[in-house]
N, C-alpha and C positions, 0 to 999 in steps of 0.2 A: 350361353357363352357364344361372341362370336367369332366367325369363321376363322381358321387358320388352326395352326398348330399351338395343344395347349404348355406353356411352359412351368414345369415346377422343377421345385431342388435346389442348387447350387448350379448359379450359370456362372465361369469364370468372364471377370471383364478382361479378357488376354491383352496383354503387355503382344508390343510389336519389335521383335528382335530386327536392328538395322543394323547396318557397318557404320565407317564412318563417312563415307559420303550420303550415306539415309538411304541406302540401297535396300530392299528386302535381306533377310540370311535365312532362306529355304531351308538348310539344313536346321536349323538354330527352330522354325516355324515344327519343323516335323517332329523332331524332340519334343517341345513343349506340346502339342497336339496332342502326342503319347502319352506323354506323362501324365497330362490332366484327362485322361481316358481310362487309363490305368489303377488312377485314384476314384474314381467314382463320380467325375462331373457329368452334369446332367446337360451342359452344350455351351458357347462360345458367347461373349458380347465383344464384335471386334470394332476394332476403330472408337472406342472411347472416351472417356478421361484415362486410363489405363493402356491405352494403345496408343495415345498422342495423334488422335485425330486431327484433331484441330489446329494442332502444329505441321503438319507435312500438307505439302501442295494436293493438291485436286487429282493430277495424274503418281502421284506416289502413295496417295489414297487407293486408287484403284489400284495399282500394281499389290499394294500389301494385302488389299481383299481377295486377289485372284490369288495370290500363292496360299493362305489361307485358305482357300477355297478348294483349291488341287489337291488336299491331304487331308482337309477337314468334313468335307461336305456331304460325303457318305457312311458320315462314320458320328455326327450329332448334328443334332439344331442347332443352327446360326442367328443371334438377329447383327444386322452389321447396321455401324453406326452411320449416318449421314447428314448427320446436322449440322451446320455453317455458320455463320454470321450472315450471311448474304441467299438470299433467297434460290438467286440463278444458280449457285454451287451445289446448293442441298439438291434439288431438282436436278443435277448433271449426274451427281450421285447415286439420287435414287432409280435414276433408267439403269444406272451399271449394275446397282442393286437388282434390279430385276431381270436384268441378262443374264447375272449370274446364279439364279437361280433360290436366292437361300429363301429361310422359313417367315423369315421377318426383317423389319427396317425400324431401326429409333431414329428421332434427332431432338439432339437438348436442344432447347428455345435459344432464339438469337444472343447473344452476347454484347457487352458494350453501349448499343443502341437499346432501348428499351422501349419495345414497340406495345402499344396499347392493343385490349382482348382483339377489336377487329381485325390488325394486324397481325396478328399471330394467328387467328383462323385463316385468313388470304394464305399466310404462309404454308402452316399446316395442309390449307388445302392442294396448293401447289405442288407440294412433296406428295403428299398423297395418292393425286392422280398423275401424277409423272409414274409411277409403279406399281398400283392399285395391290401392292404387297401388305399382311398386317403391317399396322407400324405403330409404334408406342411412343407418346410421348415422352422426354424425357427431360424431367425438372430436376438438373442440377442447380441448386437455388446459390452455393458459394461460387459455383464457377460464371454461372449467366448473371449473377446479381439479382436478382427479383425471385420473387414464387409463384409458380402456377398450383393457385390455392385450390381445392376442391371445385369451388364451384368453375372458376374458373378451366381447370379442367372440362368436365359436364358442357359448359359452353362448344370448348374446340372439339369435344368429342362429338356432340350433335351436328356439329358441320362440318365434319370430316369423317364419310362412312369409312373409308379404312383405317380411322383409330381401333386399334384391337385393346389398347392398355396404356398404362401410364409404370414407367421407371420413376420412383420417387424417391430423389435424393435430398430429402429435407433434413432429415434426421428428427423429424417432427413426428413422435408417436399417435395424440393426438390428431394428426393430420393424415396420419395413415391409417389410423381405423375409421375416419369419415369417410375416406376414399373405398376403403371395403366395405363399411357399413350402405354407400348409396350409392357405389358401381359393383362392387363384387359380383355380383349375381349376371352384371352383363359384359365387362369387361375383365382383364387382365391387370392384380395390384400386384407389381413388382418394386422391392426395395433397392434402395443403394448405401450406402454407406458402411461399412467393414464395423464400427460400435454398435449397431442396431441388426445383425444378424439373428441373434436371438429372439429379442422382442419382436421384431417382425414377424417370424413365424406362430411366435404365440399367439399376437393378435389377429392373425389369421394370414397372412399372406402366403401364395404357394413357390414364390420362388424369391431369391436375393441373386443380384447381381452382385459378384463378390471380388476386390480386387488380391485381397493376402493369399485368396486358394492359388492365384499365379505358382507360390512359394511351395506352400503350403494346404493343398486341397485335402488332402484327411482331416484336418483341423476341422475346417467349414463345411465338411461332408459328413463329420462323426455327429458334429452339431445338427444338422440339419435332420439325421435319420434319430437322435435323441429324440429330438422336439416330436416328430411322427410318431416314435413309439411311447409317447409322454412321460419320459424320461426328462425333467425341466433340470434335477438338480445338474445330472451330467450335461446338459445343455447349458447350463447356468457357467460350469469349470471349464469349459471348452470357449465359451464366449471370455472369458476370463483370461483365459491363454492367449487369444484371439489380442485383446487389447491389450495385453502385457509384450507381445510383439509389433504393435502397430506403435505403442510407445518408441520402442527401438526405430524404425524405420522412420517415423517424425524427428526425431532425435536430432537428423543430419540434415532438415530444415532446408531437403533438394524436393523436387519430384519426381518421381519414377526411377530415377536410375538407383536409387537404393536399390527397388525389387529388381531389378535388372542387374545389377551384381549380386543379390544374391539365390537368383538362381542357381551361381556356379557351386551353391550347397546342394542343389539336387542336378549336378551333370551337364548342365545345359548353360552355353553362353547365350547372354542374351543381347548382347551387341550394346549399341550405344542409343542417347537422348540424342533429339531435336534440338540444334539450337531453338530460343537463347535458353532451353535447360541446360544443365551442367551433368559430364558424368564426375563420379568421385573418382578423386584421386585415392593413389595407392596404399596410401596409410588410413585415408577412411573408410576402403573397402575390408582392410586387414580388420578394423576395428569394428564394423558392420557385421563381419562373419564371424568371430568371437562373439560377439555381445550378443546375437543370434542361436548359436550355439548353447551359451551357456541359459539364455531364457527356456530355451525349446530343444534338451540334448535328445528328447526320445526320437529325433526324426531322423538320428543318426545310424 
């Protein structure tokens, strides 16, 4: 295994509580911190798809890492996201990344542009030694457009000693037991996608990055400690619960700011989206918390 800190469990991908000028909400950041401590999460993925990283500027990046950081960082494992569309961002990133201290560094592959293997080791490389932090790839294949397939992987990892792991958001099972079957043993196979919590753990992987535990961390944490004590069936109804409210939260055809209203089910506002997301207005929120409610009343 190489060096750094190893991750398993349930890593929440935290949602970033703003106001409405995109300002951090400290107060809003320490709630959430708690609560998902409280529940049993095993540490943080901040900055995102769930955080809206790649929506918020370069310095409101940083500001949301640093308050994050102030409440969070002796209390779990961090890996904080820093992945760009632009090389020089992600590199800006990942020094703040490394001033601040935390356990790790991801960044999903460029977006929009679709840079061929070479270019994406230059890149890789580039983040890498700007903070010589573990750092995980992170193949979100809907949101970058393309897939860093296995092998491909194995490539960027050979030329980037601080890849510690790969975040694989394929939803590709298949794709995920090659990645454990011919890096497990030397690397970090980390899932993404909130439908493949289950499977993932059964085909072997030690940790999911999870966005519904935001909500809902007993949910993705009952599951995850099912799976360990080989418990599949109860693993099997929890992953079942899992999709029968992810249903709900696709329903309103926004992003993020669903979960973002409905934290105020569990005590906590969570402020507002980035432009050009949208937050819901007031009768989809009323309709979000009901529909919520009645899928999932035990959380009451």
């Amino acid at each position: 295994m190489p060096r750094g800190f190893e991750f398993k469990g349930i890593i929440t991908a935290s949602l970033t509580p703003l106001t409405k000028k995109g300002k951090i909400k400290k107060d809003s950041v320490s709630q959430l911190v708690d609560f998902q401590l409280e529940h049993g999460i095993n540490g943080f993925f901040l900055l995102g798809t769930f955080g809206e990283g790649v929506e918020l500027s370069v310095f409101n990046r940083k500001e949301a890492a640093e308050a994050f950081l102030e409440h969070a960082k002796e209390k779990t494992p961090i890996i904080l996201h820093v992945g760009a569309q632009n090389t020089e961002d992600a590199v800006e990133l990942a020094k703040h990344a490394r001033d601040l201290g935390v356990k790790a560094i991801g960044a999903v592959a460029p977006y929009f542009f679709k840079p061929d293997l070479r270019g994406l080791v230059k890149h890789y490389q580039a983040i890498g030694s700007a903070s010589d932090l573990p750092l995980f790839i992170y193949n979100n294949v809907g949101k970058q457009g393309y897939n860093i397939t296995p092998t491909m992987f194995g490539e960027i990892a050979k030329g980037v000693p601080q890849v510690v792991g790969v975040k694989d958001t394929s939803y590709q099972i298949p794709q995920l037991q090659e990645l454990i079957h011919k890096f497990g043993d030397r690397y970090q196979i980390i899932v993404g996608g909130d439908s493949v919590v289950y499977a993932g753990f059964v085909v072997g992987a030690k940790a999911h990055i999870c966005g519904i535990s935001n909500v809902f961390p007993e949910l993705a944490v009952e599951l995850y400690q099912s799976i360990a004590k080989g418990d599949y069936e109860k693993g099997k109804e929890l992953q079942y619960k899992i999709n029968d409210l992810r249903e709900v939260f696709k329903s309103f055809k926004v992003d993020i700011s669903p979960y973002k209203s409905a934290l105020k089910l569990r005590g906590i506002d969570g402020g507002f989206v980035t432009p050009p997301l949208r937050d819901l207005e007031k009768e989809e929120e009323k309709k979000l918390i009901a529909e919520l409610k009645s899928t999932y009343p035990s959380h009451q």
